[in-house]
C-alpha positions in Angstrom: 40.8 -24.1 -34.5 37.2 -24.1 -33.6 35.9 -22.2 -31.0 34.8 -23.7 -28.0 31.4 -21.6 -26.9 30.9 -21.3 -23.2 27.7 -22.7 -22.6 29.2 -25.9 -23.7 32.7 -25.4 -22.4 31.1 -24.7 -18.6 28.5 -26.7 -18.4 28.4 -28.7 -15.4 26.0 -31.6 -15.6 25.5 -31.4 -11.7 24.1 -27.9 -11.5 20.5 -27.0 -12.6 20.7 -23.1 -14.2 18.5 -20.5 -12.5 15.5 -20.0 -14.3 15.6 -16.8 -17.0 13.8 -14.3 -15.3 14.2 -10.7 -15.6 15.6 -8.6 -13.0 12.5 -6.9 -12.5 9.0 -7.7 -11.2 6.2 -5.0 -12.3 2.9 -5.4 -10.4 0.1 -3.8 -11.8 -4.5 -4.4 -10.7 -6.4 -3.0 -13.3 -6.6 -3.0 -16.5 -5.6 0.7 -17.4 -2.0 -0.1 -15.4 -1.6 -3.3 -16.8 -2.4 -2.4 -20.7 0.2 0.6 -20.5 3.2 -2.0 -18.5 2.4 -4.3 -21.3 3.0 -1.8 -24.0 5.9 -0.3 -21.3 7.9 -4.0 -22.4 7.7 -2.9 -26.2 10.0 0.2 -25.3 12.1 -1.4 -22.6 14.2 -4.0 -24.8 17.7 -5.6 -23.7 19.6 -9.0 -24.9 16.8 -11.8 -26.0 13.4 -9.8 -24.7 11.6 -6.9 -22.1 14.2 -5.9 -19.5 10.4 -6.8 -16.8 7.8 -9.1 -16.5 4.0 -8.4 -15.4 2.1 -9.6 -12.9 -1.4 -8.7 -13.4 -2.8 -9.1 -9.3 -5.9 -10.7 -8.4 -5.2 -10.1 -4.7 -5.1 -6.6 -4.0 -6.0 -5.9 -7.8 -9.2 -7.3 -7.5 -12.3 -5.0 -5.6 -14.2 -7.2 -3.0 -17.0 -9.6 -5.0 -15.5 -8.8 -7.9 -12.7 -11.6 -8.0 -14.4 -13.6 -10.7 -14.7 -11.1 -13.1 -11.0 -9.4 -12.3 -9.1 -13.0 -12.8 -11.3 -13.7 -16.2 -10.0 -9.7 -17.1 -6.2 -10.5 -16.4 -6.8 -13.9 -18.1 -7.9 -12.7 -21.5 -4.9 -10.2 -21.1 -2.1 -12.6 -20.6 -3.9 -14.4 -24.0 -4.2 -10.8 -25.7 -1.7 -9.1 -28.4 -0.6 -7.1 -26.0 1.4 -9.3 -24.4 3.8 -9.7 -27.0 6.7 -11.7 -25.1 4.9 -14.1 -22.7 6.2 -12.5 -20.3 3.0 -11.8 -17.9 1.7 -14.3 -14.8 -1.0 -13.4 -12.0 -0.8 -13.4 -8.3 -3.8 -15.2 -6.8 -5.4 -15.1 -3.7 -3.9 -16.6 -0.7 -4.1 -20.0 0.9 -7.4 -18.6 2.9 -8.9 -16.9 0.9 -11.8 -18.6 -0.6 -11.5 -17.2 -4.2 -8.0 -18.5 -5.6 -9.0 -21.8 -6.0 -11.7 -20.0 -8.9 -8.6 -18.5 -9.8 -6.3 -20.7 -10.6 -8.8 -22.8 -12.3 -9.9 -19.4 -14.5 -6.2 -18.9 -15.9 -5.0 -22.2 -16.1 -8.6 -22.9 -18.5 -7.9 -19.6 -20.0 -4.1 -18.6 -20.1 -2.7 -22.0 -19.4 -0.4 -22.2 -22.4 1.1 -18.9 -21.9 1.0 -17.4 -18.8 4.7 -17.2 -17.6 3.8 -18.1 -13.6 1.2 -17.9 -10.5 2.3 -16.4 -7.8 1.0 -17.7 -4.4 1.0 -15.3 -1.2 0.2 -15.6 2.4 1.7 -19.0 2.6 2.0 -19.8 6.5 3.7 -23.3 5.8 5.1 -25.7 3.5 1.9 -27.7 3.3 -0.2 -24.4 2.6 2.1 -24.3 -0.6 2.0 -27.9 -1.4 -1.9 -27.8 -1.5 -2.0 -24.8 -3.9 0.9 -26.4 -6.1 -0.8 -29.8 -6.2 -4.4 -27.4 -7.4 -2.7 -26.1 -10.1 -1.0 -29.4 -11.4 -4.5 -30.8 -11.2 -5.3 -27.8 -13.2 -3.1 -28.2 -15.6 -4.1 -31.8 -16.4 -8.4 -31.2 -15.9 -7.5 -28.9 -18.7 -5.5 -30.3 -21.0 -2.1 -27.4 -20.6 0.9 -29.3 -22.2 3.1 -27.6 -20.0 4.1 -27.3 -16.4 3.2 -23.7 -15.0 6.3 -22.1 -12.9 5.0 -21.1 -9.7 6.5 -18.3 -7.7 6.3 -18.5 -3.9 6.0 -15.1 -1.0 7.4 -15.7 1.9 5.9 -12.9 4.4 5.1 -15.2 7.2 7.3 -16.7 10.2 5.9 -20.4 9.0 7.1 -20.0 5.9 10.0 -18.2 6.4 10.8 -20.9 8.8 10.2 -23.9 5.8 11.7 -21.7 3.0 14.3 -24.2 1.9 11.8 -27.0 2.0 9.1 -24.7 -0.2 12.3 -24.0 -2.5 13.2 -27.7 -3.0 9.3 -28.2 -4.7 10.2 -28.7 -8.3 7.3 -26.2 -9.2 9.4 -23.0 -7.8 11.3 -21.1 -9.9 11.2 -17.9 -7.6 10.8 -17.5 -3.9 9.7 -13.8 -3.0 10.3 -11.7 -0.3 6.8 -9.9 1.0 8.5 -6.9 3.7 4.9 -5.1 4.5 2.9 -8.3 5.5 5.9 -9.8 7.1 5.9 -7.3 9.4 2.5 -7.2 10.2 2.4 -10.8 10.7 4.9 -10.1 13.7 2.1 -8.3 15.7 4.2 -5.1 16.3 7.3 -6.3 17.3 8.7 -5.4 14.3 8.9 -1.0 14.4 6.8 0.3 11.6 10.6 2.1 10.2 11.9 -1.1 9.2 9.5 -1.1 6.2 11.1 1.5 5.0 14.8 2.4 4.0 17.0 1.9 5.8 15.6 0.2 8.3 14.2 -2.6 5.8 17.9 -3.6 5.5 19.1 -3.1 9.4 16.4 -4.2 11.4 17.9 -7.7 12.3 14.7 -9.8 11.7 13.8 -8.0 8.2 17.6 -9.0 7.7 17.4 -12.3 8.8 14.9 -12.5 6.5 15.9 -11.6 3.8 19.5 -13.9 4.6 17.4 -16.9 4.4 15.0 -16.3 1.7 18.5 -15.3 -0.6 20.0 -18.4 0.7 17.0 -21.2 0.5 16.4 -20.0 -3.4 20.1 -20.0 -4.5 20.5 -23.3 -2.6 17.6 -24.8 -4.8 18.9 -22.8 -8.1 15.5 -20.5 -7.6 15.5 -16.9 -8.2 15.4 -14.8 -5.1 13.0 -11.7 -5.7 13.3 -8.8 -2.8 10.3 -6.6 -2.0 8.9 -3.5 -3.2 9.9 -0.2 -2.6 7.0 1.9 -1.8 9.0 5.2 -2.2 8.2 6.3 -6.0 8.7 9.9 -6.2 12.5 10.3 -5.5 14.1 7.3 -7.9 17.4 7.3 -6.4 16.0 5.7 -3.2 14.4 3.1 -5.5 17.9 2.8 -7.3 19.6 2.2 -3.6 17.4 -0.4 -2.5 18.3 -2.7 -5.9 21.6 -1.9 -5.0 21.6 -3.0 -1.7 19.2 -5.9 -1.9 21.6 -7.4 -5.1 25.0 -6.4 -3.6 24.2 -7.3 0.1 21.9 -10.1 -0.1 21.9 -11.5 -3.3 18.4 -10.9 -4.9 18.7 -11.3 -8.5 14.9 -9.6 -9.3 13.4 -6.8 -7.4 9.2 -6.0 -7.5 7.9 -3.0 -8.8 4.8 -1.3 -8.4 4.9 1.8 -10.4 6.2 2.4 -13.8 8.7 4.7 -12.7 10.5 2.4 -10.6 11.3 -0.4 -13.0 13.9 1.7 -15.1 16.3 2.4 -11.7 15.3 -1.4 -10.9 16.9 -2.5 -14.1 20.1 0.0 -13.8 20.8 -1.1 -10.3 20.4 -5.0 -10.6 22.7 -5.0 -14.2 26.6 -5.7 -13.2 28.7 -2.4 -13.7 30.4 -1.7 -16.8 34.2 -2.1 -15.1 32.6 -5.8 -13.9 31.4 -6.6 -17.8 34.8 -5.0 -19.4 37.2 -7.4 -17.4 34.5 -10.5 -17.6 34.9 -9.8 -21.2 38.3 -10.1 -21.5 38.9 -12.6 -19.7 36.8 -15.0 -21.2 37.8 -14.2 -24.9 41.0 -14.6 -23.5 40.0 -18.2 -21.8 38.0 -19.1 -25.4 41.4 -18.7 -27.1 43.0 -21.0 -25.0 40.6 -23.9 -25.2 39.1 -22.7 -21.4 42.3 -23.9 -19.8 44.1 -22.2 -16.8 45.5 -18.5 -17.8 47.2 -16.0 -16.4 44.7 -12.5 -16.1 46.5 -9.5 -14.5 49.0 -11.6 -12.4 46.5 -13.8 -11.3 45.4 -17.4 -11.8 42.2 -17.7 -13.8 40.2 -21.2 -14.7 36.8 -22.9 -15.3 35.6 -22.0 -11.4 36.1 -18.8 -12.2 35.0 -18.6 -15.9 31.7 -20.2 -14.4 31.3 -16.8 -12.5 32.0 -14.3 -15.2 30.0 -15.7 -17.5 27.1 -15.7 -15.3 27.9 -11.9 -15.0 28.2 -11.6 -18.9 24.6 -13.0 -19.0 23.0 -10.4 -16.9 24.9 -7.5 -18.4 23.5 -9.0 -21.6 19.9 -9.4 -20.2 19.6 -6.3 -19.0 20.9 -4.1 -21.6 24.7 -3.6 -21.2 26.1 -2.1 -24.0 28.8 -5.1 -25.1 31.9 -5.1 -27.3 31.2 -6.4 -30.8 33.6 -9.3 -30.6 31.8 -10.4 -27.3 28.5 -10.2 -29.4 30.1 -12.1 -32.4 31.1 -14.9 -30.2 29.2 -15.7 -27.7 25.6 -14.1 -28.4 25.2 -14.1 -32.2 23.2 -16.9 -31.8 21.1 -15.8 -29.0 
C-alpha cells in the first residue's frame, strides 16, 4: 500500500498556505552588521534553509543625505555572495518621506530578482499602502523583474491599525508587522512610556488591542503576523519570554530582531515544544497508516481537522530546527 503523504492528503483547495517565512526577522543598517547577519545564516541552519531572514534598513539605517548611496549599498548586498539563501529584503522609507520612492526604484533595478520583500513603515492608511504597492508593481514592470516582490506591511499607526484587515486582503502582503515604539508615539502620550517595555507591551490594553487585531487581520488573510522588537538585549531570557508570549498569547508566528544575540532565543521560543512535536508525530504516522481516516489517539477521536493542525506544528518544528525521529524524516521530509 502506498503511502499517502500529507501535503496531498490535507490539502484543502479552499485555503491559501501562509507564506514560508522564518520565525525570525533580523534588522540590521550598515554594512558591518549586515555582512556578519548574512554570514550569521551560514551557521544558523534548520529544515530547508537559515532559521532568519535580513532586513538590510534604509530608514533608520540610512544617515540623513545619505539615502541614495545607503539603498544602492544594501542593493548590491542582497545581489552579493553573501547572501547565499535569498533570504534578505530592505525596509524603505515611509509614505512621507521623500526618499523611498528612489528607493524602491534603486532595489527593484538592482535586487529585483532576488530580494525576498520591501517592507513599508509609517503607513497612516490603507491608501498610503496602496500607493506604495501600486510604485513597486510599476517598478517591477519599468524594469523588466519577472516576478512579483512580497511586500511586508508595519502597522504602528491608529489609521492603519484601524484598516489592517483591508491592508491584509492586498494580494502583495505576505506579512503584516507590528511597530510597538512608534505606535506609541503616534498616541501623543496617552499611551505610558512602560508599555514599550515588558510587561507592560503585553498588558497595556491598547498595545493589546493591538497586537489582537494585527494577529487576527493577517491570519484571516493567510499573512504572517510578525510582533515587534524587543529592545532588551543584554539579559536573553527577557528576549526568550517575549517570543513566548507574543506566539503563545497572540499568535505571532515571526518576531523582529535587532541584535545578533536576540535571534537565537527568538528561534527557541517561536519552535513548538518537543512534547507538542513527539505526539504530532505519532499521530500522524499513525493517521498515514490508516489512509488519513478517523483514529482513535489516546482515547480520543482524531481526523483530517485535526491532522490539518499537527501537521502545521510538524512544519515549524521542522523549520526551526527540532530534532525529528528518523521515520518522521523518512516519510514526510525526505523530499524536502
Amino acid at each position: 500500500m502506498s503511502m499517502i503523504h500529507p501535503r496531498q492528503a490535507l490539502h484543502d483547495s479552499g485555503e491559501a498556505p501562509l507564506p514560508a517565512l522564518t520565525v525570525c526577522d533580523h534588522y540590521a543598517g550598515d554594512e558591518k552588521r549586515i555582512r556578519k547577519a548574512l554570514a550569521l545564516q551560514t551557521q544558523l541552519l534548520a529544515g530547508r534553509g537559515p532559521t532568519f531572514d535580513v532586513t538590510g534598513d534604509c530608514e533608520d539605517g540610512a544617515p540623513v543625505g545619505g539615502e541614495a548611496a545607503h539603498v544602492l549599498m544594501i542593493a548590491e548586498l542582497i545581489m552579493s555572495q553573501e547572501n547565499r539563501f535569498d533570504h534578505m529584503g530592505a525596509r524603505v522609507h515611509g509614505y512621507g518621506h521623500p526618499s523611498w520612492q528612489e528607493e524602491v526604484d534603486a532595489l527593484v533595478r538592482i535586487a529585483g530578482k532576488r530580494i525576498a520583500y520591501i517592507t513599508l513603515p509609517k503607513a497612516g492608511n490603507l491608501a498610503n499602502v496602496q500607493c506604495q504597492v501600486n510604485f513597486i508593481n510599476e517598478a517591477v514592470r519599468t524594469h523588466g523583474c519577472e516576478r512579483s516582490i512580497p511586500v511586508h506591511v508595519l502597522i504602528e499607526t491608529p489609521g492603519a491599525l484601524n484598516e489592517a484587515f483591508a491592508i491584509a486582503a492586498l494580494p502583495e502582503v505576505e506579512s503584516l508587522d507590528f511597530g510597538l515604539l512608534d505606535f506609541i508615539s503616534a498616541h501623543h502620550g496617552a499611551i505610558p512610556p512602560d508599555a514599550m517595555v515588558s510587561p507592560g507591551q503585553f498588558e497595556h490594553p491598547l498595545i493589546r488591542r493591538a497586537k489582537e487585531t494585527i494577529a487576527a487581520a493577517a491570519l484571516c488573510y493567510h499573512r504572517v503576523p510578525s510582533h515587534s522588537v524587543t529592545t532588551e538585549f543584554r539579559d536573553l531570557a527577557i528576549v526568550s519570554e517575549d517570543a513566548r508570549r507574543a506566539r503563545n498569547e497572540f499568535g505571532f508566528l515571526r518576531m523582529w530582531s535587532i541584535h545578533p544575540d536576540q535571534i537565537e532565543p527568538i528561534v527557541a521560543a517561536m519552535r513548538p515544544g518537543y512534547s507538542a512535536v513527539e505526539k504530532a508525530s505519532e499521530i500522524l504516522l499513525a493517521a498515514q497508516d490508516a489512509q488519513w481516516g478517523p483514529i482513535a489517539f489516546q482515547g480520543k477521536l482524531e481526523d483530517r481537522a485535526s491532522y490539518r493542525y499537527y501537521w502545521q506544528l510538524l512544519l515549524r518544528a521542522y523549520d526551526t530546527g527540532v530534532i525529528l525521529g528518523q521515520e518522521v524524516l523518512e516519510r514526510f521530509f525526505s523530499k524536502e
